[in-house]
N, C-alpha and C positions, 0 to 999 in steps of 0.2 A: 677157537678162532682160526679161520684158513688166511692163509699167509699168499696174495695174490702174485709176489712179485720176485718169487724166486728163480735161481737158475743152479744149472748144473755147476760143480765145482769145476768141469775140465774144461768148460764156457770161460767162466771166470779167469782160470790160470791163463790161459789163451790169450782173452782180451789185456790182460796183465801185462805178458811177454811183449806184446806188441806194444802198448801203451809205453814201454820201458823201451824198446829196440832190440830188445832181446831173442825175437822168435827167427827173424833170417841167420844170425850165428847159430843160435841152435840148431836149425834145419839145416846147418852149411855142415859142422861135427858129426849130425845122424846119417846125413848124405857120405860123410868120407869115412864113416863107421859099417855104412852100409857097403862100402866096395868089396869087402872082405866075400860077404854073401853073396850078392850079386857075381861075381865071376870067378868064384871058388878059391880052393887054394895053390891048387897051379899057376895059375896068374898073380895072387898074391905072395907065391916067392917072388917075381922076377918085378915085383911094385916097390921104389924104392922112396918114393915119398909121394905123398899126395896133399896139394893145397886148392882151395878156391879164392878166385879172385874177377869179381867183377861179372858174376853168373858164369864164372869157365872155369871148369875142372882142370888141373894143369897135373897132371899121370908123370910121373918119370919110372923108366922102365931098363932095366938092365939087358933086355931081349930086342935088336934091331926088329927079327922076324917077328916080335911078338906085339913090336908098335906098329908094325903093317898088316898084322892082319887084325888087331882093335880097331885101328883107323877103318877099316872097310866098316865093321860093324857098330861105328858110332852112334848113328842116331836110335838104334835100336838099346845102348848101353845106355843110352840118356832118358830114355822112356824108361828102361829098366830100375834106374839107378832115383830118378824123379817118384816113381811108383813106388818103391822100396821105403820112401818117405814121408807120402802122403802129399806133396807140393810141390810147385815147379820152382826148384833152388838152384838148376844149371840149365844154361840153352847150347851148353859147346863144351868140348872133351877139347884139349891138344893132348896129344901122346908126346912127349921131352927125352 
């Protein structure tokens, strides 16, 4: 007997998370889990906490020089940082 109406298990967890409100935290966690990768570990010595709030990445940086020159390269960190994730979870960085 063929079974017409199945789907993939990773469909299903998907439709789940969402269904529950769970998949924007989660993507928000892989996004601030993804900073480490995305701009290596020189930048993440001088990252002294990172939250989201409201699609905006809020960076605090122990480095003046190092919040002015991320600032220039913003939107290219947001594409970077969104891609690293598979979703658009941030529209804006501030450097703190």
């Amino acid at each position: 007997m063929k079974r017409n109406n199945t789907e993939q298990v990773g469909d299903v967890i998907r439709q789940l998370l969402r269904q529950q409100g769970l998949e924007t935290p989660l993507n928000e966690y892989r996004l601030v889990e993804a900073w480490k990768d995305v701009v290596g570990p020189t930048i993440t010595k001088y990252t002294t906490n990172l939250y989201i709030r409201n699609q905006t990445l809020y960076v605090h940086l122990s480095s003046s020089v190092l919040r002015q020159e991320l600032s220039m390269g913003r939107q290219l960190l947001i594409r970077n940082l969104n891609a690293q994730v598979g979703s658009q979870v941030i529209v804006n960085i501030i450097f703190c």
